[in-house]
C-alpha angles and dihedrals in degrees: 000000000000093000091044095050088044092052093053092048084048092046088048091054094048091050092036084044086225125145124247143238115208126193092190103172118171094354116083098144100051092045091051088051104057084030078067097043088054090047081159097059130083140174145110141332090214112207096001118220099162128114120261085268099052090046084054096056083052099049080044087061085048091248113151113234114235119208134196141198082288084091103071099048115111096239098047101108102137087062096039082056085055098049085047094060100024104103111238082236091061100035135102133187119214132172087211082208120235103033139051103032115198126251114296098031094046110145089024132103110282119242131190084237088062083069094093090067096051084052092039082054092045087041098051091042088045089036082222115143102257089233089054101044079040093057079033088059094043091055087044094053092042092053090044090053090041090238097142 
């Protein structure tokens, strides 16, 4: 049911022209797959989870990756190995309230303010200055909505 309702979603955006947000969780292949049958849509991997390769067939496809407070735990290497290779120009921050909370909120109740720490983490791992990656995230959100 998952896959046909994804299809159609997919279908919609490709007719609307609209960009997509994608939750894929467990399910990278599947989500690659129907990602190439729809080559004229782009959006988001919302909340990434994937490996560096599979960020790289995304980034391949022209998808933005979106990162969360994972990013700041201590045992979140897979995702720090992402932020390392995902180009600024193709990358999003998000707080995916409730849920993952940044260092040092984790286990806590997620908030949009908790953003800066997402930003400080992407900043310190690009060595951008966070001002300039945060100006960087707000161009990047305007281009994938289309809004400039």
């Amino acid at each position: 049911i998952q896959i046909k309702a994804f299809r159609c979603q997919m279908e919609l955006a490709r007719e609307l022209k609209l960009p997509v947000i994608i939750h894929d969780r467990d399910a990278h292949e599947d989500t690659l797959k129907i990602m190439k049958e729809f080559p004229e849509v782009t959006g988001v991997l919302h909340c990434f989870s994937g490996s560096p390769e599979f960020a790289r067939q995304c980034l391949d496809l022209g998808y933005y990756i979106g990162f969360t407070g994972v990013i700041t735990f201590k045992n979140a290497k897979k995702i720090v190995e992402v932020a390392k290779i995902v180009p600024v120009e193709k990358m999003l921050v998000e707080t995916d309230c409730p849920y993952m909370a940044p260092t040092p909120f984790r286990g806590k109740r997620n908030r949009s303010e908790y953003i800066e720490f997402i930003i400080e983490e992407l900043a310190r791992i690009k060595e951008i200055p966070a001002e300039e990656l945060s100006s960087r995230f707000v161009q990047n959100t305007k281009v994938l909505l289309n809004l400039c």
